[in-house]
DOKOL-359395 format. One record per residue: chain; y, x, z of N, C-alpha, C in turn; residue number from 1; residue in three letters. Coordinates in steps of 0.1 Angstrom, whole numbers, plus 2048, in hexadecimal, padded with zeros to 3 digits. Each point is the difference from the previous one (the first is absolute). Last residue first. Example, Ala and Ser with C-alpha at 12.3 -4.5 7.8 and 13.67 -1.06 7.14 Angstrom:
residues 2
<"A" <7EA 880 847> <80B 809 800> <80B 7F8 808> 2 "SER">
<"A" <7C7 803 7FF> <80C 7F7 800> <80C 809 800> 1 "ALA">
This chain:
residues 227
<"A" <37D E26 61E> <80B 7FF 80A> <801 812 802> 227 "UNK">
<"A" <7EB 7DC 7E3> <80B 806 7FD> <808 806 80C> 226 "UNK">
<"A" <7C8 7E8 7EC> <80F 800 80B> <80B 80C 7FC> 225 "UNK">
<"A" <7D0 7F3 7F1> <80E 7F8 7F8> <808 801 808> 224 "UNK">
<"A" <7D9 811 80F> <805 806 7F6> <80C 7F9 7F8> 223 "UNK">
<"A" <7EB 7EC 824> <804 80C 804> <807 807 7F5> 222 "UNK">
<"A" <7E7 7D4 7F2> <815 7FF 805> <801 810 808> 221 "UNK">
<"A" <7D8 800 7EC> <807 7FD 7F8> <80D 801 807> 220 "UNK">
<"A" <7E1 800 81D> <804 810 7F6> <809 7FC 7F6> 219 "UNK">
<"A" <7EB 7DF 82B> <808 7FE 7F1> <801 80F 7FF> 218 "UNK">
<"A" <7D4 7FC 81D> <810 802 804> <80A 7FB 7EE> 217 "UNK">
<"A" <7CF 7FC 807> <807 7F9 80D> <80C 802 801> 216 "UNK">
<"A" <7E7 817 7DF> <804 7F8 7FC> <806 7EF 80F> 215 "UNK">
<"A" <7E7 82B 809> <80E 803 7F9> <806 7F5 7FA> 214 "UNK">
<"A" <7D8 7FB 827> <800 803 7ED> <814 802 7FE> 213 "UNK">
<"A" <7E2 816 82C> <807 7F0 7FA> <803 7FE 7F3> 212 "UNK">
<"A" <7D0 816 81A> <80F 803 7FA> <80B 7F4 7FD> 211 "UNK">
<"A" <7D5 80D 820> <804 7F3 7F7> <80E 808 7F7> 210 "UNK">
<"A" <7E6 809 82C> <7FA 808 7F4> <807 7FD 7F6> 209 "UNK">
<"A" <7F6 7DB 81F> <7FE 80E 800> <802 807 7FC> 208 "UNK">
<"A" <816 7D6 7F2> <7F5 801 80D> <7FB 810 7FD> 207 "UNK">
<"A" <82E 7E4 7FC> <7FA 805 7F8> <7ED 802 80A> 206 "UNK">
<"A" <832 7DC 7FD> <7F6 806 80A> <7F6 809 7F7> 205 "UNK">
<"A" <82D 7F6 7E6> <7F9 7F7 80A> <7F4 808 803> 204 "UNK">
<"A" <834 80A 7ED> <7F2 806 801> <7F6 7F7 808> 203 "UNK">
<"A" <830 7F5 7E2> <7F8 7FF 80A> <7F3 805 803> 202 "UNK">
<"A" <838 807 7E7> <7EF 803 7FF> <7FC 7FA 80A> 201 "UNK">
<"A" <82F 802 7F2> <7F9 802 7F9> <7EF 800 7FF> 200 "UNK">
<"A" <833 7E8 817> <7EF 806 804> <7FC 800 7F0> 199 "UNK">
<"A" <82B 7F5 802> <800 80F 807> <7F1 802 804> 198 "UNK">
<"A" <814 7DA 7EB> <7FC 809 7FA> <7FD 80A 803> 197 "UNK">
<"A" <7FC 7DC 821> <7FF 7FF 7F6> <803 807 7F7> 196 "UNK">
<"A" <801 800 835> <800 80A 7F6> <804 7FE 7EC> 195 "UNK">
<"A" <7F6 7D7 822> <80D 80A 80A> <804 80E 7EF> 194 "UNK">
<"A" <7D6 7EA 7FF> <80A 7F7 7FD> <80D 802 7FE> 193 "UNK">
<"A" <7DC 812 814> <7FF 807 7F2> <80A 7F4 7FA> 192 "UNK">
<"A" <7FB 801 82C> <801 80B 7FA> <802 801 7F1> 191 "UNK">
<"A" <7EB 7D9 81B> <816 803 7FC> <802 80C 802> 190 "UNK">
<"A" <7D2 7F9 7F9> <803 7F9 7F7> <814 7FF 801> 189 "UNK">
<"A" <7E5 816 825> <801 80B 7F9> <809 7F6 7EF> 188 "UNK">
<"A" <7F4 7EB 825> <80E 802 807> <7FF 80F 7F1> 187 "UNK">
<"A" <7DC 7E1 7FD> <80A 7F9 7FE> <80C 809 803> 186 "UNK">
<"A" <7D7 81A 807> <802 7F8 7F1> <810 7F6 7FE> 185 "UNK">
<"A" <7F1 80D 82C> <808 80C 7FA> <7FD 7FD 7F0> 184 "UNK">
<"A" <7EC 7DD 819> <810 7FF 804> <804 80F 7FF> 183 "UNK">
<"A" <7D4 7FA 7F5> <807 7F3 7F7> <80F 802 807> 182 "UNK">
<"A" <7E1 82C 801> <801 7F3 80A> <808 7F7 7F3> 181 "UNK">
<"A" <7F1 830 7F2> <807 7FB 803> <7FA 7F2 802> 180 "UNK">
<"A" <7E4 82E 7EF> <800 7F2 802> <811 7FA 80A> 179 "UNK">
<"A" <802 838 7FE> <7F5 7F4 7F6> <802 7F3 802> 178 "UNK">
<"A" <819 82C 806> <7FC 7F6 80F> <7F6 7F8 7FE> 177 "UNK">
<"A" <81D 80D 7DF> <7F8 80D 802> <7FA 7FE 810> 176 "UNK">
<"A" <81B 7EA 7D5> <7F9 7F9 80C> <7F5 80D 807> 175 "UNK">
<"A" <831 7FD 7E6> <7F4 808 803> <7F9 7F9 808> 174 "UNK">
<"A" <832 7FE 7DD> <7F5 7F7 80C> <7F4 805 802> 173 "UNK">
<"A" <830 816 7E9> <7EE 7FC 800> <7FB 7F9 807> 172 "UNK">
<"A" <834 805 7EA> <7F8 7FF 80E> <7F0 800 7FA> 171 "UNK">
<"A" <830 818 7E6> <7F6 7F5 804> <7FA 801 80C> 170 "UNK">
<"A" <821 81F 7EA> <7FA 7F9 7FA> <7F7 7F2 801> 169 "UNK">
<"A" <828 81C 819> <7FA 7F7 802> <7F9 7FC 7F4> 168 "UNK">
<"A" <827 826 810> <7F9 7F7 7F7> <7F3 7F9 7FE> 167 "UNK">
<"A" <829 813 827> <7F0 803 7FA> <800 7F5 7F6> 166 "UNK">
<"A" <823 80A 824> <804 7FA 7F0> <7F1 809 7FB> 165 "UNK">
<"A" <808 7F1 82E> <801 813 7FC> <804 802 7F2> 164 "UNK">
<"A" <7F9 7CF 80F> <80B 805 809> <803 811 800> 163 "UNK">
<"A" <7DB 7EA 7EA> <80E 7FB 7FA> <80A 808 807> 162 "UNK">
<"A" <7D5 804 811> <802 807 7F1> <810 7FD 7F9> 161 "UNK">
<"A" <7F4 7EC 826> <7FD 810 809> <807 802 7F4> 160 "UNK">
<"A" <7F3 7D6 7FC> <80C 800 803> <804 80D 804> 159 "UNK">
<"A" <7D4 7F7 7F1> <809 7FF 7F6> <812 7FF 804> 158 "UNK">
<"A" <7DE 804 822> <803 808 7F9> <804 801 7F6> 157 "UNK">
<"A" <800 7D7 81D> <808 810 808> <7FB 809 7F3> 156 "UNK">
<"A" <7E9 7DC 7F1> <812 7FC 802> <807 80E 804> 155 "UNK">
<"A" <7CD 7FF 806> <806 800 7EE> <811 800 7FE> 154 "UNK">
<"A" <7ED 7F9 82D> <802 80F 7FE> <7FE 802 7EF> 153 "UNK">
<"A" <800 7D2 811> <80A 80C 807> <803 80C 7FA> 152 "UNK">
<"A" <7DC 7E2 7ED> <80F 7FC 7FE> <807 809 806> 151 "UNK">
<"A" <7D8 807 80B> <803 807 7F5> <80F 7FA 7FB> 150 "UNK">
<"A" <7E2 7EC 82B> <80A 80E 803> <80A 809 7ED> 149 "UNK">
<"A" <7CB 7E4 804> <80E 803 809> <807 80B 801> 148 "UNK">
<"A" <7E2 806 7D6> <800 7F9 810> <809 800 806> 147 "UNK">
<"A" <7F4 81A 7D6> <7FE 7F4 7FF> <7FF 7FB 80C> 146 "UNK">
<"A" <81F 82C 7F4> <7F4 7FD 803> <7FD 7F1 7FC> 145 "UNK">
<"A" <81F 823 7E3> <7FD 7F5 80A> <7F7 7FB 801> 144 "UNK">
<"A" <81A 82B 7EA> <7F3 7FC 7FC> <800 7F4 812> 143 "UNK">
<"A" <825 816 7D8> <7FD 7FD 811> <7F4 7F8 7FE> 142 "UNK">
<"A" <81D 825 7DF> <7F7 7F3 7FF> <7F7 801 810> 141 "UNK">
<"A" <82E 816 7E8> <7F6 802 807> <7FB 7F4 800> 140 "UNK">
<"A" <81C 82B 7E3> <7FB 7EF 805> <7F6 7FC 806> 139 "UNK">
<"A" <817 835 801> <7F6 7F6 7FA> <7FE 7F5 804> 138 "UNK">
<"A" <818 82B 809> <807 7F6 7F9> <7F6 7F5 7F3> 137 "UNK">
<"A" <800 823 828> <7EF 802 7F4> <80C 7FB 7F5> 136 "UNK">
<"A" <819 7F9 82C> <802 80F 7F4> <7F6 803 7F7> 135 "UNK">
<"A" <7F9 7DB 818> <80E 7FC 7F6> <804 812 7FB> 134 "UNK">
<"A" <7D6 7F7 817> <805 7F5 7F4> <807 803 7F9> 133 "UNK">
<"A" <801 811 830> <7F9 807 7F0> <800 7F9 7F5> 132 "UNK">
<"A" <815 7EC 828> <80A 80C 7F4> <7F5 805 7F8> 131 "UNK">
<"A" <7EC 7DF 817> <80B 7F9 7F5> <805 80E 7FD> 130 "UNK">
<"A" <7E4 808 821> <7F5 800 7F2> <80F 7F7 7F8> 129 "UNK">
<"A" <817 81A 824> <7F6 7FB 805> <7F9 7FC 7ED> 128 "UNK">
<"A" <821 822 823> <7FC 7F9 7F5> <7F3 7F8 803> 127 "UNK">
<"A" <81B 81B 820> <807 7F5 7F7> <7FE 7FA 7F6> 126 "UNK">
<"A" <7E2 826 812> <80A 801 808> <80B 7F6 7F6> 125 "UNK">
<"A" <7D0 7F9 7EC> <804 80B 807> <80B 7FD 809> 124 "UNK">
<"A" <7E6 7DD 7EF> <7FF 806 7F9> <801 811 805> 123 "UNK">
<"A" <7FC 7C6 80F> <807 810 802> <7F3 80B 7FA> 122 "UNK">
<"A" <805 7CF 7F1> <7F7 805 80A> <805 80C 804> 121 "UNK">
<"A" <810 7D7 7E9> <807 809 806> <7FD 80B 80F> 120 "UNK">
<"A" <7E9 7E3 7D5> <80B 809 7FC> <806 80B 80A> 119 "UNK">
<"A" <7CB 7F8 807> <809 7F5 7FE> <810 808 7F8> 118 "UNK">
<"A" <7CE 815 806> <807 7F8 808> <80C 7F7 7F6> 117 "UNK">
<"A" <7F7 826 7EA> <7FC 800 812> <804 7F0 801> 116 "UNK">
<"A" <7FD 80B 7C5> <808 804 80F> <7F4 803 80F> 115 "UNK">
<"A" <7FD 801 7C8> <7FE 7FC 80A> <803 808 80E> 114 "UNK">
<"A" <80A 802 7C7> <7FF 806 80D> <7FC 7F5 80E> 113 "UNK">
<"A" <7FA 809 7C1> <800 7F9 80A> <800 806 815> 112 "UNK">
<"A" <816 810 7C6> <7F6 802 80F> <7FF 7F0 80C> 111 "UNK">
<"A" <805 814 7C5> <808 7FA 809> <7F5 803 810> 110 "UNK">
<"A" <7FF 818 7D8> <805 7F2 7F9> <80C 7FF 80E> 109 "UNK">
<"A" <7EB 830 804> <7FC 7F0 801> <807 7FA 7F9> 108 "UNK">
<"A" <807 82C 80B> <7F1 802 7FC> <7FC 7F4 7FB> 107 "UNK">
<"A" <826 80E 818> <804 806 7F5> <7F3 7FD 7FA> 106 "UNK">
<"A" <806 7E9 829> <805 7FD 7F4> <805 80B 7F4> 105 "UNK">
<"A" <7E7 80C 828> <7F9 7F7 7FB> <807 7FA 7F4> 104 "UNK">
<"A" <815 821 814> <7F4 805 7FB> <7F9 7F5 7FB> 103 "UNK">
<"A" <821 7F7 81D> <805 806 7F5> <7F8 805 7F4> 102 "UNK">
<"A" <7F5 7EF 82E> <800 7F3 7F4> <802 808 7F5> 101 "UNK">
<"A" <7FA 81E 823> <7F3 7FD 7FB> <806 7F2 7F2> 100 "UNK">
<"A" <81F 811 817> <802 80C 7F7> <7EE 7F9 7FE> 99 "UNK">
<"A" <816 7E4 820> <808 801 7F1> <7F8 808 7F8> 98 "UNK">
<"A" <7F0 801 828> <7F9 7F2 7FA> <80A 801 7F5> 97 "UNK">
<"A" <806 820 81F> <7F3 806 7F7> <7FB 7F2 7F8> 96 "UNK">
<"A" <827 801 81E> <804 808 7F1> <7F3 800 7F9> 95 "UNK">
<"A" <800 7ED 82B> <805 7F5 7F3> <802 808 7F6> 94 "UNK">
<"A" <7E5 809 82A> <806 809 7F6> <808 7F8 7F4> 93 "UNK">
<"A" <7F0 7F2 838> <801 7FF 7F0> <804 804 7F5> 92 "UNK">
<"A" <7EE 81A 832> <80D 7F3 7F8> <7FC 800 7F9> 91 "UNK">
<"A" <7E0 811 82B> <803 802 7F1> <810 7F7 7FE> 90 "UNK">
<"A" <7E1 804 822> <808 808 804> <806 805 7EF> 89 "UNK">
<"A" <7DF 7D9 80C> <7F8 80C 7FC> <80B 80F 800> 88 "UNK">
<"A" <80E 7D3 808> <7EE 804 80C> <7FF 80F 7F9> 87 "UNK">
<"A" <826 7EE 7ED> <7FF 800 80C> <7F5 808 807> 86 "UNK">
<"A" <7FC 7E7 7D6> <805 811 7FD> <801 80C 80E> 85 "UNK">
<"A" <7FC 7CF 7FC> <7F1 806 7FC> <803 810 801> 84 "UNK">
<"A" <821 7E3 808> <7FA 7FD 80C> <7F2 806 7FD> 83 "UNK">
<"A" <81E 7FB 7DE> <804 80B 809> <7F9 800 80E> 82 "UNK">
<"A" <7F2 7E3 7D9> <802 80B 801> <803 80F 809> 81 "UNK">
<"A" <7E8 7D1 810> <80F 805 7F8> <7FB 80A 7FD> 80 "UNK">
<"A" <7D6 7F8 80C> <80C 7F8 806> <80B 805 7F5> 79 "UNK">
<"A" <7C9 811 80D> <806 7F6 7F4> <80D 7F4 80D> 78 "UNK">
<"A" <7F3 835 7FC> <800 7F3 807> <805 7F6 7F6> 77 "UNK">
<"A" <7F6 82D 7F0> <7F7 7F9 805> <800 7F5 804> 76 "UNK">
<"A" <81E 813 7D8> <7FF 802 80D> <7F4 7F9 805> 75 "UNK">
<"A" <819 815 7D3> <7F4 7F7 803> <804 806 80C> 74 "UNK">
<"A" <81A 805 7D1> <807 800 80F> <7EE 7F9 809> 73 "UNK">
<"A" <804 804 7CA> <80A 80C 80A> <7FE 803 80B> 72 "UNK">
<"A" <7EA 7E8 7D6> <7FE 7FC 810> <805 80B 805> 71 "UNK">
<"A" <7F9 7FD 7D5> <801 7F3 802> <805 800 80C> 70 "UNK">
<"A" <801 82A 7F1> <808 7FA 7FE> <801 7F3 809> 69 "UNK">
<"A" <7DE 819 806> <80B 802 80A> <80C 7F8 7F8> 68 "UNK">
<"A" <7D7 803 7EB> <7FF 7F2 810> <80E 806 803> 67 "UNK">
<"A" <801 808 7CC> <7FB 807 811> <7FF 7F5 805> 66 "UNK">
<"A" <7F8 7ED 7D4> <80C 807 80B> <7F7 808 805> 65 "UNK">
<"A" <7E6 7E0 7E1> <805 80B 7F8> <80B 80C 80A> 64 "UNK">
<"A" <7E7 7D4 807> <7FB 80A 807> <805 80C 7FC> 63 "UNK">
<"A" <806 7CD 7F2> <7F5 809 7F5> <7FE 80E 809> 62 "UNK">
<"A" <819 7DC 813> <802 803 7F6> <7FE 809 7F5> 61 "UNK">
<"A" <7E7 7EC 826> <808 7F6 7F7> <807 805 7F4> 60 "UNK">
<"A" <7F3 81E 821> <7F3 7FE 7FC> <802 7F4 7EF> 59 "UNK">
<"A" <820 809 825> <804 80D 7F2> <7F0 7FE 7F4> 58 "UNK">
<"A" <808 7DC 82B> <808 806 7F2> <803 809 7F8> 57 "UNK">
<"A" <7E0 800 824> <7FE 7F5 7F9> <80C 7FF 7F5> 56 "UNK">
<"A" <807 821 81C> <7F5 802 7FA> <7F9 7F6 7F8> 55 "UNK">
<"A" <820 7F9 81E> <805 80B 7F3> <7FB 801 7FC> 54 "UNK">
<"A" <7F0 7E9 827> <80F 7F4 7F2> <800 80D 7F6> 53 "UNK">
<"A" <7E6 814 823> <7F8 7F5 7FB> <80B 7F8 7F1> 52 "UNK">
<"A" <804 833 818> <804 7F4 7FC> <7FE 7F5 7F9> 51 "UNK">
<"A" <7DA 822 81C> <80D 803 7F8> <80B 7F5 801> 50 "UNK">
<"A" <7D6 807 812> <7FC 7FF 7F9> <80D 7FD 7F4> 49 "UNK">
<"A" <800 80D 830> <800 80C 7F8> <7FB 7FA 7F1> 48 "UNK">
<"A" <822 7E5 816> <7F2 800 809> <7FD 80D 7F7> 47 "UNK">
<"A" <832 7E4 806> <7F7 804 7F6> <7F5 80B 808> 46 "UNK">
<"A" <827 7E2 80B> <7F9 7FC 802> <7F5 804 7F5> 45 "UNK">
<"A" <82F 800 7E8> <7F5 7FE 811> <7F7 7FB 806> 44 "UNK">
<"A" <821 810 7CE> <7F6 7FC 808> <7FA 802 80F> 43 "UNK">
<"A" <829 804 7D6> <7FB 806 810> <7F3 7F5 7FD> 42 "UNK">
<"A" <810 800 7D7> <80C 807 803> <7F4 80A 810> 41 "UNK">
<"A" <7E9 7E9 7D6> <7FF 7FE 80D> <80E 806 809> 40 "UNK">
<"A" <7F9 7F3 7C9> <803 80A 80C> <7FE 7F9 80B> 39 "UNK">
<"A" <7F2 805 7C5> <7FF 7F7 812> <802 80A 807> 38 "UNK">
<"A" <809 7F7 7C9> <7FD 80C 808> <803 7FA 810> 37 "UNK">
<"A" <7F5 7EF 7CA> <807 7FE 80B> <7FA 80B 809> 36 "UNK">
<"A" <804 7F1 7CA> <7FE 80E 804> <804 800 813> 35 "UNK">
<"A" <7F9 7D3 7D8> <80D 80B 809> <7F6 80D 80B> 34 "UNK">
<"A" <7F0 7D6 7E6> <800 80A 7F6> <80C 806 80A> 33 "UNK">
<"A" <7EE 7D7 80F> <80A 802 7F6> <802 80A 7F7> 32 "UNK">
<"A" <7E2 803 822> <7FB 7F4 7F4> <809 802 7F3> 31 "UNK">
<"A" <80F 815 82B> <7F6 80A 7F4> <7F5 7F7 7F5> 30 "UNK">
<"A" <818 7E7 824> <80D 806 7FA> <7FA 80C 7F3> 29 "UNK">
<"A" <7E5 7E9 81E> <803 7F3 7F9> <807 80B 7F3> 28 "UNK">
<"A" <7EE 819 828> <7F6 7F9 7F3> <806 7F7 7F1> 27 "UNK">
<"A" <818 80C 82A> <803 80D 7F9> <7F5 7FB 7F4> 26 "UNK">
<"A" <80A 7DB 81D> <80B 801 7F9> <7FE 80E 7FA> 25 "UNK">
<"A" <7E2 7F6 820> <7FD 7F9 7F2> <80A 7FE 7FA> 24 "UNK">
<"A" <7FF 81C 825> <7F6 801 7FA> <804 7F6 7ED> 23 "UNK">
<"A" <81A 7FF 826> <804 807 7FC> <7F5 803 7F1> 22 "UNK">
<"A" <7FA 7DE 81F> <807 7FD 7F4> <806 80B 7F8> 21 "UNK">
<"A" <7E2 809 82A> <7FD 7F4 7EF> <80A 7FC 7F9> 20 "UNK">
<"A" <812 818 822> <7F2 807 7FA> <7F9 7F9 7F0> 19 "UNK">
<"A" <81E 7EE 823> <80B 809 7F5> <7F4 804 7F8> 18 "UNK">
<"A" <7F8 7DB 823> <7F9 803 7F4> <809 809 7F7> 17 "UNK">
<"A" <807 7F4 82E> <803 7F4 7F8> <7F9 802 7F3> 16 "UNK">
<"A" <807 81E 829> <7EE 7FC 801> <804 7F0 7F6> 15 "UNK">
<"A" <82A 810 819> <7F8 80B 7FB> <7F2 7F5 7FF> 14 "UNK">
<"A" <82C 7EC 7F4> <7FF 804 808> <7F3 80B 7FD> 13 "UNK">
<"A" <817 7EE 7E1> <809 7F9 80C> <7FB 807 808> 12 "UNK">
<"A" <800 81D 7D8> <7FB 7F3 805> <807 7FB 806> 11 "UNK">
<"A" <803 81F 7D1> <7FF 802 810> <7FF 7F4 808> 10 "UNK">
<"A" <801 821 7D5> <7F9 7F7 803> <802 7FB 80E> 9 "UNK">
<"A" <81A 815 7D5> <7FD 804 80B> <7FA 7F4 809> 8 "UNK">
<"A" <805 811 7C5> <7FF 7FC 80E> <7FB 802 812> 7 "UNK">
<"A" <817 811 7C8> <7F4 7FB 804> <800 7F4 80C> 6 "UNK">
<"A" <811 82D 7D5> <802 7F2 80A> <7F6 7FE 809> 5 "UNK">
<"A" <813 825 7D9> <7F8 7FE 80C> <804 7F3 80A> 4 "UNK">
<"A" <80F 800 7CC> <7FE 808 80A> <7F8 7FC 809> 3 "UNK">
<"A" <807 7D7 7EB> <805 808 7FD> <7FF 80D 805> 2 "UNK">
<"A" <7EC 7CC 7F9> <801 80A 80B> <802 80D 7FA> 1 "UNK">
């Protein structure tokens, strides 16, 4: 991994685990001996005890940023971006999430970013969380739930990423819903089937408090990529 690199973390849908995996991919990646720097780009749905995801990741990565870098853009409602920004008679400053990244990668190895929501969560006026990506110009790793319905929306968004020409390091599987039924076990087993090199990690049910072990996600093959 060469210059500032990194990744962009993003889901099928909202409440799939970006968090936790974001988490244990910045632990795994500072094992490695890499200098990583965590961005929360926007956050929503934030209470006065601040930005709960940013704060857990800058915490991750040693706590050394501004919060404002990690975390540019914070709105109350927890909805879209612009639907957050909305309530509050505000817009999305997309400039203030470049010139915070820009900062972050003069300082870091590499950055790990976690998205809103899903790819094509709207973002501001025509954009949505796939253009940030693609102007961060960071590969992205799609974090998938464990339960009905993941085939779909693992399919539709690796077909979102292809179709914008996103680079695709891998899939995460998150059981972030905990314990799974015998028939989302079986329908999740032609997942990982379906995906075969493309799933790099599985996080299974954590219990309170729990951290996920870094070693759930392959780093090795992350770092052996070329893209």
């Amino acid at each position: 991994m060469s210059g500032t690199r990194g990744f962009f973390v993003t889901g099928t849908d909202t409440g799939v685990g970006k968090t936790v995996v974001s988490l244990a991919l910045i632990r795994g990646l500072r094992r490695h001996g890499l200098d990583v720097g965590a961005m929360k780009p926007v956050e929503t749905g934030v209470g006065p005890e601040g930005p709960l995801d940013a704060l857990a990741l800058r915490a991750a990565a040693g706590d050394a940023d501004d919060l404002a870098d990690v975390c540019p853009l914070r709105f109350a409602l927890p909805a879209a971006p612009t639907v957050a920004a909305a309530a509050e008679g505000r817009e999305v400053e997309v400039w203030a999430i470049h010139r915070a990244y820009e900062r972050l990668a003069a300082r870091h190895d590499c950055i790990v970013a976690e998205g809103a929501g899903g790819l094509l969560v709207p973002l501001a006026d025509k954009l949505c969380m796939a253009d940030l990506a693609r102007d961060l110009d960071l590969p992205l790793i799609v974090v998938a739930r464990a339960a009905l319905g993941t085939l779909n929306h693992t399919f539709l968004t690796l077909e979102a990423a292809v179709s914008r020409g996103l680079d695709v390091a891998g899939v995460v599987i998150c059981h972030a819903s905990g314990p799974i039924s015998p028939a989302e076990e079986s329908n999740l087993d032609a997942l990982r089937r379906a995906l075969e090199g493309a799933l790099i990690g599985e996080i299974r049910p954590l219990a309170p408090g729990e951290a996920a072990p870094p070693e759930a996600i392959d780093l090795e093959a992350l770092l052996a990529l070329d893209l």
